[in-house]
C-alpha positions as CSV (number, residue, x, y, z in Angstrom):
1,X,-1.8,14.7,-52.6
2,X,-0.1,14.0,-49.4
3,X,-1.5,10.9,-47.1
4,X,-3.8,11.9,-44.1
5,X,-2.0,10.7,-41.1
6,X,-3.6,7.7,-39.1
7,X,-4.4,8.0,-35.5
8,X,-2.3,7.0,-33.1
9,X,-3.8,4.4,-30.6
10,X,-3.3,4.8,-27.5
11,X,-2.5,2.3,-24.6
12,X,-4.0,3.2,-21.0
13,X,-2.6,2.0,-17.8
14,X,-5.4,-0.3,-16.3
15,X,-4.1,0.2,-12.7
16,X,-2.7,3.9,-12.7
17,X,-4.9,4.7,-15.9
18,X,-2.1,7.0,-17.5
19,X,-1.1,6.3,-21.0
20,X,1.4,3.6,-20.3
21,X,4.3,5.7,-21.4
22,X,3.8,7.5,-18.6
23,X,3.2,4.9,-15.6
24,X,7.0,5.3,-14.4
25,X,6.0,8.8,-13.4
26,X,2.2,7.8,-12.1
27,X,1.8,7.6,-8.3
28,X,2.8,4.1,-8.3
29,X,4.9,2.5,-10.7
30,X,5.5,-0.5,-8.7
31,X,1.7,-1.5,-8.4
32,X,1.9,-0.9,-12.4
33,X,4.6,-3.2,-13.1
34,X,3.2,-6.5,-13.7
35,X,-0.1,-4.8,-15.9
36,X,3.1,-3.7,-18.3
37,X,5.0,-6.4,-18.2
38,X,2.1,-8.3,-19.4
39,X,0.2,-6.1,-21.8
40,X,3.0,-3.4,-23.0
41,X,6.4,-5.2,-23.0
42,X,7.5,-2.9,-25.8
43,X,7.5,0.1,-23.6
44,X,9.8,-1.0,-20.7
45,X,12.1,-3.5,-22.1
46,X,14.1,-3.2,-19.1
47,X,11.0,-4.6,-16.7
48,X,11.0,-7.6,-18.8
49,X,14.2,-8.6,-18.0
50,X,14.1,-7.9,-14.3
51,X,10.9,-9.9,-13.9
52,X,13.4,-12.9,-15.6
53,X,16.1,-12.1,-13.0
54,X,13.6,-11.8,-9.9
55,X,11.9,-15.6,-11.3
56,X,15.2,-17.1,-11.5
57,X,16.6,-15.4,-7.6
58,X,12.8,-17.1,-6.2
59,X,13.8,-20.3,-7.9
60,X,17.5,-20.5,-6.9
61,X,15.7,-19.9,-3.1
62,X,13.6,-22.5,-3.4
63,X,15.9,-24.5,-4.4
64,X,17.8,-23.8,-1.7
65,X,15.2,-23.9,1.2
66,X,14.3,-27.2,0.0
67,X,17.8,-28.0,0.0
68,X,18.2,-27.2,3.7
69,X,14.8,-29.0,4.5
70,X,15.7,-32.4,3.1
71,X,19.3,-32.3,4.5
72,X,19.2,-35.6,7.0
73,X,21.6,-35.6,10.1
74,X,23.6,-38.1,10.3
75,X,23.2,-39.9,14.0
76,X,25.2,-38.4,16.4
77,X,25.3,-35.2,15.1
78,X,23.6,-31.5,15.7
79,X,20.7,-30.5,13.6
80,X,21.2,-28.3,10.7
81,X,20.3,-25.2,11.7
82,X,17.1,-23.3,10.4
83,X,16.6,-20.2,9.1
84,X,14.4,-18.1,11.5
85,X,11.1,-16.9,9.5
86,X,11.6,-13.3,8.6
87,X,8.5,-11.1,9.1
88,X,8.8,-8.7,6.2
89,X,7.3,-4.6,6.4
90,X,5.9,-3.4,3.6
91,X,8.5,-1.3,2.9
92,X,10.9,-4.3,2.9
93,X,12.1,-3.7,6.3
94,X,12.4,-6.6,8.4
95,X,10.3,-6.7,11.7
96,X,12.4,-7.1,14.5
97,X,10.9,-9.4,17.2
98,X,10.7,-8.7,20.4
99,X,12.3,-9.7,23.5
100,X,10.8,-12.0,26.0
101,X,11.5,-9.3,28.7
102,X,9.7,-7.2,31.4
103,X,11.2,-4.0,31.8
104,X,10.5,-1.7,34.9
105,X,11.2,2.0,35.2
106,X,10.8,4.6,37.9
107,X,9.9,8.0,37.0
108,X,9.5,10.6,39.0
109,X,6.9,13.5,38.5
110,X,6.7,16.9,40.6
111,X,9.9,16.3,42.6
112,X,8.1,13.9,45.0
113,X,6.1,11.4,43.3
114,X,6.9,8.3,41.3
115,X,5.4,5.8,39.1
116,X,6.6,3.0,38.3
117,X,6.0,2.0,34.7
118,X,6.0,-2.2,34.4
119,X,6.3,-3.1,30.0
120,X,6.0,-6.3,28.5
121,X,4.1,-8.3,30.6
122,X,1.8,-9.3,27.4
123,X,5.3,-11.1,25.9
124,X,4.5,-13.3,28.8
125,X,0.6,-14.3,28.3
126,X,-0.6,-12.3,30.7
127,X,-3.5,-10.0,30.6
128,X,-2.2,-6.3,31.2
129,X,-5.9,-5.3,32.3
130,X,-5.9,-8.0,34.9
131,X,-2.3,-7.7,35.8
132,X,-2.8,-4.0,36.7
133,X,-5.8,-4.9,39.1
134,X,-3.6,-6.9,40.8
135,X,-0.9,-5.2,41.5
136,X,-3.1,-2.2,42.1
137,X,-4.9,-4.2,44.8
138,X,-1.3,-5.5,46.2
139,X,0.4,-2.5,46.6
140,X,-2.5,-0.2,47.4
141,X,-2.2,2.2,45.0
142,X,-3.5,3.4,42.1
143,X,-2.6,1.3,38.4
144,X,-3.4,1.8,35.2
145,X,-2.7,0.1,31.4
146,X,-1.7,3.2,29.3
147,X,-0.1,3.3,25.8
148,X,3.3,4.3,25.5
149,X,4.7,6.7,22.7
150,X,5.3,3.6,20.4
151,X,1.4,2.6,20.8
152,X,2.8,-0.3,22.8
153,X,0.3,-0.5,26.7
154,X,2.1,-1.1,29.4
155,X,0.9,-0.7,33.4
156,X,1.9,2.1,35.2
157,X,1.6,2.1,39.1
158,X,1.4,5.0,41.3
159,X,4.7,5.0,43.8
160,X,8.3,3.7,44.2
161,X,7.7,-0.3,43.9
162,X,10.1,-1.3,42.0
163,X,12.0,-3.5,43.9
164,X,9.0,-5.1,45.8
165,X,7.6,-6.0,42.2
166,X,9.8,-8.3,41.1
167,X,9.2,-11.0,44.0
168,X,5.3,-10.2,43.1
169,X,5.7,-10.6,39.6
170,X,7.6,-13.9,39.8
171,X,4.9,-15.5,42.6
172,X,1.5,-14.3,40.6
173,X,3.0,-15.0,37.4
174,X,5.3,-18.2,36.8
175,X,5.6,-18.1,33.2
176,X,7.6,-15.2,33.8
177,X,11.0,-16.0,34.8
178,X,13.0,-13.7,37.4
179,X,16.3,-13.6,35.1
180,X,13.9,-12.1,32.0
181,X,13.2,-8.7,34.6
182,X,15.1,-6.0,33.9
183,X,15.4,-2.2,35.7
184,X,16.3,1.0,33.4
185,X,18.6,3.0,35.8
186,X,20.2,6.1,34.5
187,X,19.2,5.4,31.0
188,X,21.0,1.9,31.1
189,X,19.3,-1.8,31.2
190,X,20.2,-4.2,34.4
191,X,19.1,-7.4,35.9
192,X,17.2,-7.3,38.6
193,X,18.6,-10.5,40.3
């Protein structure tokens, strides 16, 4: 008489809950990594020995960052230079930071009428809400904080001031220096000293 076959026991994901055969083809295999590496090894041989390779690259950079931290300059000499901290995305992008700059740009809308569009103010410390009070009050016009098409505000003003707001900017606000205040003409950043 032949044997009856034995069940087969089955593993389930406890993050993606697919039988952990399947979890490479689950909606996230990178969130279920570290449940396999741990609880099915047997299944994804090849995990295993990336996690290895991945522990030894964060040891070797340890290792070096504290290298580079208890490197002592001689007298006389210029400081080792640091390694800026990165600011990573979640997709692994790095963040770029921004410039300490104001940019202003003239627009013109109906063939007669400009705004003038003052960004990055708020680089600066300053309050955009407060800032566009003041130069509404100063010019004698209408200003407003509005988000751009990168969700970033920025203050647009109701008129051609853009070369009377420099000399404003620089007197209300000091932190702001005059050589960080740039124009966009014809599509191309200048200096406005």
């Amino acid at each position: 008489m032949a044997e009856k076959p034995h069940p087969v026991k089955v593993v389930y994901c406890q993050v993606c809950s697919l039988p952990a055969e399947y979890c490479e083809f689950g909606p996230d295999f990178e969130k279920c990594k570290p449940w396999l590496i741990q609880n099915a090894p047997q299944l994804y041989p090849d995990l295993l020995k990336g996690a290895e390779a991945k522990e030894g690259d964060q040891l070797a950079n340890q290792l070096e960052s504290a290298k580079l931290s208890s490197d002592a300059t001689p007298s006389g000499s210029t400081p080792a230079v640091k390694q800026e901290e990165v600011k990573r995305l979640p997709g692994g992008k790095i963040k770029k930071k921004d410039k300490q700059e104001v940019i202003i740009e003239k627009s013109i809308r109906n063939r007669r009428k400009c705004i003038t569009s003052v960004k990055g103010l708020e680089l600066f410390g300053v309050k955009l809400s407060d800032a566009s009070k003041k130069l509404g009050k100063k010019f004698a016009t209408g200003a407003s904080v509005v988000k751009g098409p990168t969700e970033k505000e920025h203050i647009d003003v109701q008129g051609d001031i853009a070369y009377d707001i420099v000399e404003f900017i620089t007197d209300t606000w000091p932190d702001v220096p005059e050589a960080a205040i740039f124009f966009i003409e014809d599509g191309k950043k200048v200096p406005a000293t």
